[in-house]
C-alpha positions, -999 to +999 in steps of 0.1 A: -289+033+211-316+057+229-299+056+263-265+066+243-277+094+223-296+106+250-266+112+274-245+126+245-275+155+243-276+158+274-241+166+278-242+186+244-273+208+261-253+214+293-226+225+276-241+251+256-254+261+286-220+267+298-196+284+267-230+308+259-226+327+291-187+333+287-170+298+301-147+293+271-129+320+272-136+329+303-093+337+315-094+362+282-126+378+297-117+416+311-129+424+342-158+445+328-171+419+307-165+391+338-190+415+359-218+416+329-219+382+324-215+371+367-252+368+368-258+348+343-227+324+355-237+317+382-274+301+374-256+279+346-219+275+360-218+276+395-200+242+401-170+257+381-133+238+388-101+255+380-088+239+347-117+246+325-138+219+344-172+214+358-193+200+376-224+188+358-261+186+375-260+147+376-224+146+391-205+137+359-171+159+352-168+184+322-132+189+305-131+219+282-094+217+266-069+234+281-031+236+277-016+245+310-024+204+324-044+175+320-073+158+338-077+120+335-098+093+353-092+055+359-118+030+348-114-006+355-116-027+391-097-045+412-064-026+401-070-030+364-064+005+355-075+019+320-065+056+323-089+076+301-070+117+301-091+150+290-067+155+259-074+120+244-048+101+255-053+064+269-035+038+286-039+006+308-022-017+330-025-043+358-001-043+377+029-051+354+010-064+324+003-033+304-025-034+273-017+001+263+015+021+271+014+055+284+028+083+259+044+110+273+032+145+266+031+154+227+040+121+213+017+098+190-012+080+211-018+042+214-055+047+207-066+074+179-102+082+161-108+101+132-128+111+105-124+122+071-158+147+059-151+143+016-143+168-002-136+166-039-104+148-042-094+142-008-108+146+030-110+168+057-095+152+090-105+149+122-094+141+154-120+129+177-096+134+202-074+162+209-047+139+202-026+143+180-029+175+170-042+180+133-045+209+108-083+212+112-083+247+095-111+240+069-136+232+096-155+262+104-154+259+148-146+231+166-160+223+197-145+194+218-149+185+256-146+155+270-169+144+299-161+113+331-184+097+354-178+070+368-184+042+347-175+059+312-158+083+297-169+103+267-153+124+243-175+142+220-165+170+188-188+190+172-179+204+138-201+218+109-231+199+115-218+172+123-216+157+160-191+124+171-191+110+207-168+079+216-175+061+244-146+045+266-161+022+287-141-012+307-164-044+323-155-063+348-132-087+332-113-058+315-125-059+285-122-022+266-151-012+248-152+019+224-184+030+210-185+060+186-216+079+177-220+100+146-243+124+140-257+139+107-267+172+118-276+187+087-303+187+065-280+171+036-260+138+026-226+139+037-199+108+026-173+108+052-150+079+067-147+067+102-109+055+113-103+038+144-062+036+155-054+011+177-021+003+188-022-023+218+012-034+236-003-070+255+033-072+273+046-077+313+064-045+311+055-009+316+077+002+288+086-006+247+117-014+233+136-018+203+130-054+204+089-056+213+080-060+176+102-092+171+077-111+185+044-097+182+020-106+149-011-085+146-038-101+117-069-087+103-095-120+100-124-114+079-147-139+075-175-145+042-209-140+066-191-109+086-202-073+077-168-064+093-140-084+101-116-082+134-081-076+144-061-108+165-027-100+180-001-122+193+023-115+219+051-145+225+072-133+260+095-149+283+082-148+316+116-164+334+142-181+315+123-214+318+087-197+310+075-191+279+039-177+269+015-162+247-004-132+253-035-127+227-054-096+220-088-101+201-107-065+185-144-073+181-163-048+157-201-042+151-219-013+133-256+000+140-271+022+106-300+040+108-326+050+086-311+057+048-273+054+064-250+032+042-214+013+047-200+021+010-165+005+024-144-011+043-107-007+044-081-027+068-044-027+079-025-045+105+006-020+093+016+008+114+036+022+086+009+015+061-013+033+081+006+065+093+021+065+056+057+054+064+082+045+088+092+084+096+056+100+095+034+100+125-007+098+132+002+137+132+007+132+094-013+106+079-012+108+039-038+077+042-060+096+062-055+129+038-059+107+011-092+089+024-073+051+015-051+024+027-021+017-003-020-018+006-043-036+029-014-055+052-033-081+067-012-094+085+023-074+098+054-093+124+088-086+131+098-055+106+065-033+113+043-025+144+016-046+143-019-022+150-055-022+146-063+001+116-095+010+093-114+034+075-148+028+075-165+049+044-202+059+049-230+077+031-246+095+060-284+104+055-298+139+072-305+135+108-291+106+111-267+083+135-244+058+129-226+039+156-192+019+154-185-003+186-150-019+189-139-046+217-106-052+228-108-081+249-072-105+257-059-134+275-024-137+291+000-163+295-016-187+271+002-224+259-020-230+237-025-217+202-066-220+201-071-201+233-074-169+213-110-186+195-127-181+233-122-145+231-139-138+193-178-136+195-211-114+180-206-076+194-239-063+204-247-026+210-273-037+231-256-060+255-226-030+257-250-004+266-271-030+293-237-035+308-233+002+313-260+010+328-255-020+350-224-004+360-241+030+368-267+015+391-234-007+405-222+030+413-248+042+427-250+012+450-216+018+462-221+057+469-249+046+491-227+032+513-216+069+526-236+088+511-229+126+518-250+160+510-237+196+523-263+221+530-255+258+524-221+275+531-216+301+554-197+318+523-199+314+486-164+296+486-179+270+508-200+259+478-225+229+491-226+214+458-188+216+443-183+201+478-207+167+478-195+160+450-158+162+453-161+143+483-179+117+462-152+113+442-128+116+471-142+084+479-134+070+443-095+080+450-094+063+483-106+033+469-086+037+439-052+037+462-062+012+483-069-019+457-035-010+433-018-034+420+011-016+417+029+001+389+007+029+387+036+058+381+046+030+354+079+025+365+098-008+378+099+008+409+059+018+416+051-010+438+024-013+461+035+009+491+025-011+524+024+023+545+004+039+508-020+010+506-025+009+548-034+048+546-058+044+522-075+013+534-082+030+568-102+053+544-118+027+523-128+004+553-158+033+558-177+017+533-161-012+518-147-027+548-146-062+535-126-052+501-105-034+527-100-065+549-091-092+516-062-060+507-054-062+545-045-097+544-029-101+512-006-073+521+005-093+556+018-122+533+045-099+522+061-093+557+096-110+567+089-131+601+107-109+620+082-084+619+099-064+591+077-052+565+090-045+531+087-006+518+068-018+486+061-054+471+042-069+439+020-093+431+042-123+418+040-129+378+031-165+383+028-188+414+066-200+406+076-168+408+088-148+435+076-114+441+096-080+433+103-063+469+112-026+478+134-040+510+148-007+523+145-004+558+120+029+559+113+022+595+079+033+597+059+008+576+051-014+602+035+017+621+004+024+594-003-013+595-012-015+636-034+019+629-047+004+600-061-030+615-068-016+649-095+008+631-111-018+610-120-037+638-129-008+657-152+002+632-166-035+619-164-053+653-149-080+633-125-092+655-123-126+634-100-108+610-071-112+643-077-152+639-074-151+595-042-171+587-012-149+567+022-164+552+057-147+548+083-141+526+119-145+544+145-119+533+171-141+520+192-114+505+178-072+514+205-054+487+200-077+459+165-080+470+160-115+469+132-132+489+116-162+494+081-178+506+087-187+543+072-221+556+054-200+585+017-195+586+002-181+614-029-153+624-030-119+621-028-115+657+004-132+653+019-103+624+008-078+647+029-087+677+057-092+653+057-061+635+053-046+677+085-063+685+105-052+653+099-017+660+106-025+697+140-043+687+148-010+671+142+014+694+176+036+707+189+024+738+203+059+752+170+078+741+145+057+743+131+069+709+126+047+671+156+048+649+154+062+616+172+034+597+165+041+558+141+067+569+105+073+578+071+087+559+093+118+545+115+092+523+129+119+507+150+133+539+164+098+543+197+105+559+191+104+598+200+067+602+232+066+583+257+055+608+288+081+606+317+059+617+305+039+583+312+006+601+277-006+598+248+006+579+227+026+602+237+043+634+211+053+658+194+084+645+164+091+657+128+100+637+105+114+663+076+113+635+077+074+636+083+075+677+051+092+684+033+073+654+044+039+676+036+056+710+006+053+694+001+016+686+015+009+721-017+024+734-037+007+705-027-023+714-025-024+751-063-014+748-066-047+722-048-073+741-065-064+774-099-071+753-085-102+743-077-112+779-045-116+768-011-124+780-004-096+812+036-100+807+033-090+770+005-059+782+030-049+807+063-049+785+041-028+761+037-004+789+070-001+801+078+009+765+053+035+767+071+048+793+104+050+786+093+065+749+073+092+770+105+099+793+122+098+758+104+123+739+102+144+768+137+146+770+152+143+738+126+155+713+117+191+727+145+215+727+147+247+737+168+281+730+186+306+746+151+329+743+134+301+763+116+290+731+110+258+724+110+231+696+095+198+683+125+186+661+119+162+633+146+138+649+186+136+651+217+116+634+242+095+648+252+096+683+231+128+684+256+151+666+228+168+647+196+179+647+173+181+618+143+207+627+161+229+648+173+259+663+203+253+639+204+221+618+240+213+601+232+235+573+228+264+605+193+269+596+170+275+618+139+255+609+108+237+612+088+203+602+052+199+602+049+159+607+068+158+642+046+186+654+013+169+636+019+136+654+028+147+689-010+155+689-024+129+664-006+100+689-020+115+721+014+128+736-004+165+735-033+154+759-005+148+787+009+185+785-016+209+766+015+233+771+030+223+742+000+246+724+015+271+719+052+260+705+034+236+681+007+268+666+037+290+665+052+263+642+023+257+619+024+294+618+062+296+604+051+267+577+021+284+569+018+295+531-002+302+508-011+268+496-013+256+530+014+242+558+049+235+543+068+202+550+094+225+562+109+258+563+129+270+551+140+244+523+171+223+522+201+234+502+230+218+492+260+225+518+285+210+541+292+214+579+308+244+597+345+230+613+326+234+650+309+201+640+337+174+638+357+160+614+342+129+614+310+143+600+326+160+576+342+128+557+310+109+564+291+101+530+262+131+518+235+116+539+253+121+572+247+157+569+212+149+584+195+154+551+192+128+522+183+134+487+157+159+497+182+189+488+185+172+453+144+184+455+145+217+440+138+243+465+098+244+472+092+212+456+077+182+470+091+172+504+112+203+500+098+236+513+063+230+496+032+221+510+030+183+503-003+179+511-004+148+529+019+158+554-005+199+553-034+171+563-015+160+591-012+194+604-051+197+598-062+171+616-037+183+642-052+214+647-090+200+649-078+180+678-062+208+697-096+222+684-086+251+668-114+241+643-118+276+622-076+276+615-081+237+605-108+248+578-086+275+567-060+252+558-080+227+549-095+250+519-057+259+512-048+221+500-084+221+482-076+217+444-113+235+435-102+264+454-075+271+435-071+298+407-050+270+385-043+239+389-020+214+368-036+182+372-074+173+378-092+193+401-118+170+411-095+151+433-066+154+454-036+161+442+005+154+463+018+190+464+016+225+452+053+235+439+057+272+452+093+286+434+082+316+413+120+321+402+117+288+391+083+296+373+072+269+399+033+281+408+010+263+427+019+230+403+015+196+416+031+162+405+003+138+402-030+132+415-051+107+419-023+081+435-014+102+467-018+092+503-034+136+507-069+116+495-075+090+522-059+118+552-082+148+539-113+121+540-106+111+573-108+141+585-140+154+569-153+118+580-138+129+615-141+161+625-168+176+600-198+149+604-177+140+638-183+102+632-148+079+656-158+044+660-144+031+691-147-007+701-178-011+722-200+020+699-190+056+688-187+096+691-205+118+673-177+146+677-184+176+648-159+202+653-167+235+667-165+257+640-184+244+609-190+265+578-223+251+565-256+254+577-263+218+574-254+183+559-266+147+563-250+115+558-259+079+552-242+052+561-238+015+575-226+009+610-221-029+617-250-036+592-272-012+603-281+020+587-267+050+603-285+086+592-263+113+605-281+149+606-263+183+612-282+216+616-272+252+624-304+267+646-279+298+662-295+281+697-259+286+704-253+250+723-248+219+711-273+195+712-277+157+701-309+134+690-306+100+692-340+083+674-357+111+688-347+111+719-319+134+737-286+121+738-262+122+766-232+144+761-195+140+769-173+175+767-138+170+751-113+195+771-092+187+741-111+195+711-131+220+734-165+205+719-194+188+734-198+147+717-220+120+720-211+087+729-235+059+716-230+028+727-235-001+703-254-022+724-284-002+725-290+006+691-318+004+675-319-014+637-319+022+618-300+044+640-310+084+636-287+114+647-292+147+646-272+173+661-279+211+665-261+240+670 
């Protein structure tokens, strides 16, 4: 218990440290007061977040309560995902199968601890979470934050001597594992209570009905030998209509005393109602917990009642004293048999819980030496070294996260694993975990139809009878991330094995009723690749020469381009330039490939001829110009070409913008054949500039119809024909919608460090920053999708979710890019840094190929750029482009620890 009660003071001490010098209340501060106290901040507080968050000195992430958001953090591996929020509230799921349900905002929790501090008659509660919200009145100061790292979260209250802090920590094989410390502060006795709520859900479905409590039985088990006994639930579901099971849930219990601490008793209840004191009260009520008692002990509860895990354990607590309470809800799906539950019931130890955490922080810390990353100084105190090694730490963690889902993560039917979502983020992850990156590589080819088609989301199926659920909407660009994605892992790994690894298929049997099934056909990866090259080739526009739209591209939301406007079939031949530059791309990506593989020349030649006509194409159809002479990259046309959308006058007669068709013509290489096109793409980035960084586009979409000038025909066409989509149905400054959606503003960025316009990348780049933000509504440790910007709307600088967002693995990529410079390429790589960097110095550790990489970066003012390999000078390459002198190290002769530095 040492280990555990030394972190909790640790934490305790730090933040102290913090609220002394003014952090609680630090938005009520005046300015005067601010100013007295700005010394004094900064020695304790300088790793301050927006949200009432900070940094702490080992790393880990302080929440002090706030009520304008919520932080949270996901614990678990391999897409188990046990969500662990700042307020209190919990949840879990893999994939579909869901442990805990998610409550919305203000309604009872799944998981609840409390304690009751006696007083005559009846008790003072407790929340040990900030959920639900209690009358805590007769405590005299409450403090309660709520601290993540990366292997447990801890929430921790501090009342009237008295200190609790619970534990929330998963292992390997999912099991949850709460451990609550109490603290006797005081110099007295106190008799107090301990109540632990648990309400677990155990069910393939990501939300409750009516109906769930039918067939669930939750029973409290106490045997003669047992100081405490445990809670078993039973879940019976159907699976399919010929697929029964049994889901079991098992809560293991164990309590550590200290000294002169006593367990006076122990009460039990399997009975919601009993529990929350009737069928209409709430946990926000509790007469039991009021009351300090349990009515009835239900020991067992089905069909009428929810069945939970509820207690009060009573205690006489001794001065200076701990006692610890560890629960552990372990479970076991799809079971036949009625035993299996037995395998899951064992001895809790405190000891073995607490060796398995601090197995999982030196698991951590393994993993972040894999890229390991330190920032020296900042030129300027906003380029804080600290706030920014470790946000880029647990960038890292968010990349990894959004590569290994198992869909379901927005807890909907419809949050499947993305292909283009999960490709982004493993062309992040592959950096340092390039073999989880290549097993998520290949189980995602086994979802593509033979022709090359890949679905817009799939899941993992329930069971091997099963068929998987399939997103099957044609979003033509899917196929796109997936060439980029592999192309990089092998350019970085030099595994070129992964090309021989045999993938299945699932046939499209049925794409509006979304009905699939497993296709007979196995072949290599190799093999998916040219098919997924000749599906976008089989739908590329005859006249123009450029990728149809079809259901749409990345921007899903403006998903009206292809709709065909005669309505005789379902997509016309609208145009999305986005996706014809982004498979411009792979035409070059793989023409480099196949001529490494020796491979066929009439394949490497059609390839080329594609190229060309896609060049001509663009060229021609994708640039437009106005009356003034000026011209403009539009996002891509409808039907036939009777409309525009990113024009001098789109059907709504706006004149607009988009950021990803200007982004890409330099990210897929089209830019280095005409460097003209400078200036028209700056002066766009300069019209979607705002103050949370580049807009998607501007201005916004609003409802409307077509003037008369533009045809009948479009006219009585359907919504979508209009060139928009749903995106209008965004409200204005939203999302997609006039806002800066930060994975396409990192687009942008990376756009403009390869026209090397390196100081205007970094000041967007700290635009889309969450910790340089005054507020933020979500956690400001990692990245969030968007900043809403509507201030009529009361709209300002909020975002829609974090953690799951494709912003993470774009805004790494570039840091990994263009700030320590590092592009593998297939025989070695460049050490390309930007030309404008705005710290003195950094250093970064990695693996390259199984050999360690150290990547120094120092600001001497010698004013020229100069490069150390092992000592010795390196021989430079200047970049017209990026307008930057890089290194090019060839694999070949490397050494077996592999030194860089580079001065400035």
């Amino acid at each position: 218990m040492t280990d555990y009660w030394n972190q909790i003071e640790s934490y305790s001490k730090e933040y102290r440290q913090i609220i002394t010098h003014g952090k609680e209340h630090i938005r009520e501060h005046t300015k005067k007061e601010h100013i007295k106290n700005e010394h004094t901040k900064k020695e304790h507080v300088k790793n301050e977040l927006p949200g009432n968050t900070y940094f702490l000195n080992d790393g880990s992430i302080l929440c002090i309560p706030r009520m304008d958001g919520d932080n949270r953090f996901p614990y678990g591996e391999n897409g188990f995902n046990f969500w662990a929020y700042a307020s209190g509230y919990m949840h879990a799921n893999e994939g579909l199968f869901s442990p805990f349900l998610r409550a919305k905002e203000g309604q009872e929790p799944g998981i609840g601890f409390f304690a009751g501090i006696k007083e005559k008659d009846d008790y003072d509660v407790l929340s040990l979470l900030a959920v639900p919200m209690l009358d805590e009145s007769k405590f005299h100061g409450i403090d309660r934050y709520t601290v993540f790292n990366k292997t447990c979260a801890y929430y921790i209250t501090e009342a009237d001597n008295m200190r609790f802090a619970l534990r929330v920590f998963v292992d390997e094989t999912n099991h949850m594992y709460f451990s609550l410390l109490t603290e006797n502060l005081s110099k007295e006795d106190k008799e107090l209570y301990l109540s632990a709520y648990l309400n677990p859900f155990l069910c393939n479905s990501v939300y409750e009905t009516s109906e769930n409590r039918w067939f669930r039985k939750g029973e409290y088990i106490k045997e003669d030998k047992d100081l405490l006994g445990r809670f078993v639930f039973s879940i019976n579901e159907d699976l399919s209509r010929t697929l029964s099971v049994t889901n079991y849930g098992v809560v293991n219990q164990a309590i550590t005393l200290e000294g002169g601490n006593r367990l006076l008793k122990e009460e039990a209840t399997t009975s919601r109602y009993e529990y929350v004191g009737g069928s209409y009260s709430s946990l926000h009520s509790s007469k039991p917990l009021k009351q300090g008692n349990f009515q009835n002990e239900k020991h067992i509860t089905a069909f009428n009642d929810i069945a939970i895990a509820g207690e009060m354990l009573h205690f006489k607590a001794a001065p200076l004293s701990s006692i610890r309470v560890d629960l552990e809800l372990s479970y076991l799906v799809h079971s036949h048999n009625a035993e299996d539950y037995k395998g899951l019931i064992r001895k809790l130890q405190p000891e073995y819980i607490d060796a398995m955490v601090n197995g999982n922080k030196e698991k951590e810390e393994a993993d972040k030496n894999l890229l390991d990353v330190s920032f020296g100084k900042g030129i300027r105190e906003d380029y804080n070294e600290s706030v920014f090694t470790y946000f880029f730490d647990y960038l890292k963690k968010q990349v990894e996260f959004c590569s290994l889902i198992k869909g379901y993560v927005q807890l909907s039917e419809g949050s499947l694993v993305g292909i283009r979502d999960v490709f982004q983020a493993l062309e992040g992850m592959l950096f340092f975990k390039p073999e989880q990156a290549k097993n998520k590589i290949l189980e995602a080819l086994s979802f593509i139809d033979p022709s090359g088609r890949c679905p817009r989301q799939y899941s993992l199926p329930i069971n091997e009878h099963a068929m998987p659920v399939m997103d099957l909407r044609q979003f033509i660009d899917q196929g796109v991330w997936v060439i980029n994605t592999i192309i990089n892992y092998i350019k970085f790994t030099g595994d070129f094995s992964i090309l021989e690894e045999n993938c299945g298929y699932y046939e499209i049997v049925d794409d509006k009723r979304r009905i699939v099934k497993k296709s007979e056909i196995h072949d290599s990866v190799l093999s998916h690749m040219l098919r997924i090259m000749g599906y976008l080739i089989h739908n590329q526009d005859k006249i123009t020469g450029c990728i149809k739209a079809l259901f749409g591209d990345w921007n899903d939301a403006l998903d009206g381009l292809g709709v065909s406007m005669d309505g005789q079939e379902e997509f016309g031949n609208g145009v999305s330039v986005m996706v014809t530059l982004q498979f411009y791309q792979n035409l070059q990506d793989m023409i480099e490939l196949l001529n490494l593989l020796s491979y066929e020349k009439t394949l490497i030649e059609e390839y080329e001829k594609v190229m060309e006509t896609i060049e001509k194409g663009l060229k021609e159809h994708a640039v437009i110009k106005n009356k003034e002479g000026e011209l403009r990259i539009v996002h891509g046309w409808g039907d036939k070409k009777s409309y525009y959308v990113g024009s001098f006058c789109d059907p709504d007669n706006a004149s607009r913008h988009g950021l990803t068709s200007n982004a890409f013509w330099v990210i897929s290489g089209m830019y280095e054949k005409n460097r003209t096109m400078k200036e028209t793409i700056l002066n766009a980035f300069a019209a979607l500039d705002s103050r949370f960084g580049l807009k998607t586009f501007e201005p916004y979409f609003l409802p409307g119809t077509p003037e008369e000038s533009q045809g009948r025909a479009l006219r009585e066409t359907q919504e979508k024909a209009l060139g928009f989509g749903r995106i209008y149905k965004l409200p204005p400054g939203t999302a997609e919608n006039g806002a800066a959606y930060i994975h396409a503003s990192a687009f942008g960025i990376m756009a403009l460090f390869m026209m090397g316009e390196a100081k205007e990348a970094w000041e967007q780049l700290m635009k889309i920053l969450p910790f340089t933000h005054e507020k933020v509504s979500c956690s400001p440790y990692v990245m969030p999708n968007s900043y809403g910007d509507n201030v009529k709307l009361n709209i300002d600088g909020e975002s829609m979710q974090d953690w799951q967002t494709g912003s993470s693995n774009v805004v790494f990529k570039i840091i990994l890019r263009f700030v320590f410079g590092f592009q593998p390429e297939y025989q070695g790589f460049f050490i390309q840094p930007a030309n404008w960097i705005p710290f003195k110095n950094y250093e970064v550790d990695m693996l390259y190929q199984g050999k360690p990489l150290h990547i120094t970066y120092e600001n001497r003012g010698v004013g020229k750029r100069n490069f150390l390999v092992n000592g010795k000078s390196g021989v430079t390459i200047f970049d017209n482009v990026m307008n930057i002198e890089k290194l090019w190290v060839d694999k070949e002769n490397l050494e077996g620890d592999i030194k860089i530095i580079i001065i400035d």
